[in-house]
Structures are given as C-alpha cells and as structure tokens.
C-alpha positions as CSV (number, residue, x, y, z in Angstrom):
1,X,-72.1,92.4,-115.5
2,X,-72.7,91.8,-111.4
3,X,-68.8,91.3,-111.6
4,X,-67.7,94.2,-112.8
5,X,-70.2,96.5,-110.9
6,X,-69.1,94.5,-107.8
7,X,-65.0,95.1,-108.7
8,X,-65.8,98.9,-109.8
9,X,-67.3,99.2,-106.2
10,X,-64.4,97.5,-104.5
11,X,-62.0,100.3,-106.4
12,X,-63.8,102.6,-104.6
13,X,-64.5,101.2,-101.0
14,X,-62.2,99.1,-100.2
15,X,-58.9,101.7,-100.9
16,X,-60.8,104.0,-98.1
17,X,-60.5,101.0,-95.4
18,X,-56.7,100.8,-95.6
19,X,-56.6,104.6,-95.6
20,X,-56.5,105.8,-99.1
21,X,-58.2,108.9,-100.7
22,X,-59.2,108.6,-104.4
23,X,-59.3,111.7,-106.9
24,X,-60.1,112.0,-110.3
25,X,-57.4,114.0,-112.2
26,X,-58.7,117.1,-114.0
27,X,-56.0,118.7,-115.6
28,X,-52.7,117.4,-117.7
29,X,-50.4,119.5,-115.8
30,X,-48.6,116.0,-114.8
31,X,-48.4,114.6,-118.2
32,X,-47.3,112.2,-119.3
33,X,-46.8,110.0,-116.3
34,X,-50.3,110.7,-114.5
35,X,-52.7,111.6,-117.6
36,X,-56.3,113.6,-117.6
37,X,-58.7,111.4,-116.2
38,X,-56.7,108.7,-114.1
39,X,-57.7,107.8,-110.6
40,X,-54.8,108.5,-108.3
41,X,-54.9,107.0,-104.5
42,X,-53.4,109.8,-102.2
43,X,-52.1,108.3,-98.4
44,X,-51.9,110.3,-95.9
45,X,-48.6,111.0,-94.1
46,X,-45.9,113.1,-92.3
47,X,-45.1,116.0,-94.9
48,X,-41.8,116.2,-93.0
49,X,-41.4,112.8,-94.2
50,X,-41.8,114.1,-97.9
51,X,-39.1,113.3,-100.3
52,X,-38.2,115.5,-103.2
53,X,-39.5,114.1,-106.7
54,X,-42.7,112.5,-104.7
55,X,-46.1,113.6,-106.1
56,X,-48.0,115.2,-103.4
57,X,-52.3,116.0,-103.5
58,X,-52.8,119.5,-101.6
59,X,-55.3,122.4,-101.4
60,X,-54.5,125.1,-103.6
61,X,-55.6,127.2,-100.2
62,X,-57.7,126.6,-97.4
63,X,-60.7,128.7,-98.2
64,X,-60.9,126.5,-101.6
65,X,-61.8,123.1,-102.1
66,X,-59.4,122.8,-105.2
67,X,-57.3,119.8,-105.0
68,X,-53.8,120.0,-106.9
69,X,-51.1,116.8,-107.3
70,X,-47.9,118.0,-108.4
71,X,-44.3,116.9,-108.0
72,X,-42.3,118.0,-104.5
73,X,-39.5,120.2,-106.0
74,X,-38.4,120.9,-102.6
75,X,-39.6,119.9,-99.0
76,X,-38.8,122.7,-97.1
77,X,-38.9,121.5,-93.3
78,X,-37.5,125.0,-91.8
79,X,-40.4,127.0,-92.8
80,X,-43.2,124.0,-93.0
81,X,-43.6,124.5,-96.7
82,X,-43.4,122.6,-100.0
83,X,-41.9,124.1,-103.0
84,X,-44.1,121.6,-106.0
85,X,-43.9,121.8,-110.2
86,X,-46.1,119.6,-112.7
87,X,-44.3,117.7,-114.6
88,X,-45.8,119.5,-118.1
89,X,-44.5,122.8,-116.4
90,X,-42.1,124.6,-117.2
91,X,-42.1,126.5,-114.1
92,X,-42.4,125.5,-110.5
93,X,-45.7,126.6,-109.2
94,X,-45.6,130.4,-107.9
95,X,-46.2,130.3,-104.2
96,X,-45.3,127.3,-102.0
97,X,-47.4,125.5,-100.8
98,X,-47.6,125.7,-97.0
99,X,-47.8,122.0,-94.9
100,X,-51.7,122.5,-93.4
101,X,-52.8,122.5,-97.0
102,X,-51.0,118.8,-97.7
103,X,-53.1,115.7,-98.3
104,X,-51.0,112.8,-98.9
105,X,-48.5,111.7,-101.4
106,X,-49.3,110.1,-104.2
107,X,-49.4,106.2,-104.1
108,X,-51.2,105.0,-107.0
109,X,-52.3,106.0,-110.2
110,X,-54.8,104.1,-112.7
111,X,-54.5,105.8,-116.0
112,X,-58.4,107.0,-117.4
113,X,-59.9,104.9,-114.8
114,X,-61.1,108.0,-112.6
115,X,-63.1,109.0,-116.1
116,X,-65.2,105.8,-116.1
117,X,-65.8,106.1,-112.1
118,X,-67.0,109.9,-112.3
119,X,-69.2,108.5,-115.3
120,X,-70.9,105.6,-113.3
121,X,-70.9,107.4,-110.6
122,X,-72.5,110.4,-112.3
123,X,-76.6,110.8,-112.6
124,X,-76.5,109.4,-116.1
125,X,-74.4,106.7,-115.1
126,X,-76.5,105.4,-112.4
127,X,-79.5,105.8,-114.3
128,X,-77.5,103.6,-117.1
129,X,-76.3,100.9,-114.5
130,X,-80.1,100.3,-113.3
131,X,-81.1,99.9,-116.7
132,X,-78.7,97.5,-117.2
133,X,-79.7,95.2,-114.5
134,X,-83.4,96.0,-115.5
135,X,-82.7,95.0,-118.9
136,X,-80.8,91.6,-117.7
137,X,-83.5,91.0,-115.6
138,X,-86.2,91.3,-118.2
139,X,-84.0,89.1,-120.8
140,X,-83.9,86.5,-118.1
141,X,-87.5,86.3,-117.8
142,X,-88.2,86.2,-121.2
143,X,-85.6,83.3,-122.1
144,X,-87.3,81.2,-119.0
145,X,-90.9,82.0,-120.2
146,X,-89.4,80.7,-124.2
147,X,-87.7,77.7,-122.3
148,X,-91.2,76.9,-120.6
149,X,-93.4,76.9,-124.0
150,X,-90.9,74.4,-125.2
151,X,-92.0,72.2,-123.0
C-alpha cells in the first residue's frame, strides 16, 4: 500500500520538477485518443514553434480559468493565433484562440488515471487513504500482540 501511495505521489510531483503541468480531462471532446478522465502532462513552449495536428492546453479566455486541449488545426504565426478542433468535433472551434491564452502542448496522456488522482486527492479520498494506513497500522498491532500470546 506505502508503494503505491508513494508512486501515485511521484505522478504528481515529480512531472512538475522537469517542467510539466498535469490536468484532469473533463470532457470527451478528444475522443477517442485522449478519453474523459485521463491525466494529460502539458510542457510549456514557443507557440510559434506549434505544429499543426499537435494537441495544445489553453484558456478558453483570460478572464476564465477554463482549461481546453484540443488539436492545432492551424498555427497561425502572422496574427499570433491558433485555429484548434477536438477530435469528436465536427467543427473547428468558433473563435481562434489567441497565443497569451496557450499553455503548452500536449506531451503525455495516461488514459482514466487523472479520475483516480482527483479521487485521492479529493476530501473523501484523503480521508479513505488515512484510514487505510490507520487500519494497516491497527492490523499490525494486533497480529504482533496474537504472535506474543503464542509465546
């Protein structure tokens, strides 16, 4: 149990040392190939240095704190803007999407991992990983007070 609690928190410390952002994706509007749930690792970069068909992460506008990741349609250097589409779209999105509201592109995904993080890292989810140790710790007690009275 110490192992997995200890790799769970190296999923989400260690990817911030070398630079990553992690998100938790929302919406299936990049289904199949980044489904509801997964945890995707966004690096930052250049967004002149974007290439069409990359999947980007970007604000969908300044004043809001919604995070989108869609597919670059078309990275339009001229004007400073991206023109992006998820891939269950059938349309590109409406307005494009302007370079001070870019992230980072897209550099991992873990498919339905992001749904166990938000979980244990969720009230509940805390409150169930402490009562997991407690419980471990108790059980350990007990089986050396049974291996005592054997004696």
């Amino acid at each position: 149990m110490i192992v997995i609690v200890v790799l769970l928190c190296c999923l989400l410390t260690l990817p911030k040392v070398f630079g990553y952002q992690m998100y938790h994706v929302l919406s299936g509007s990049m289904e199949p190939e980044i489904p509801v749930g997964s945890l995707i690792y966004i690096r930052e970069g250049k967004a002149e240095e974007v290439q069409e068909g990359d999947v980007i992460a970007f604000y969908a506008s300044l004043e809001d704190a919604g995070i989108i990741t869609h597919r670059v349609v078309k990275n339009n250097v001229v004007s400073g803007s991206f023109r992006t589409k998820g891939d269950a779209n059938e349309m590109e999105d409406p307005l494009p999407i302007p370079y001070e509201n870019y992230i980072g592109t897209a550099a991992l995904t873990v498919p339905y991992l992001g749904m166990l993080l938000v979980c244990m890292t969720s009230l509940y989810g805390k409150i169930g990983a402490v009562s997991l140790i407690v419980l471990g710790v108790i059980l350990n007690m007990i089986a050396a007070f049974l291996e005592g009275r054997e004696e």
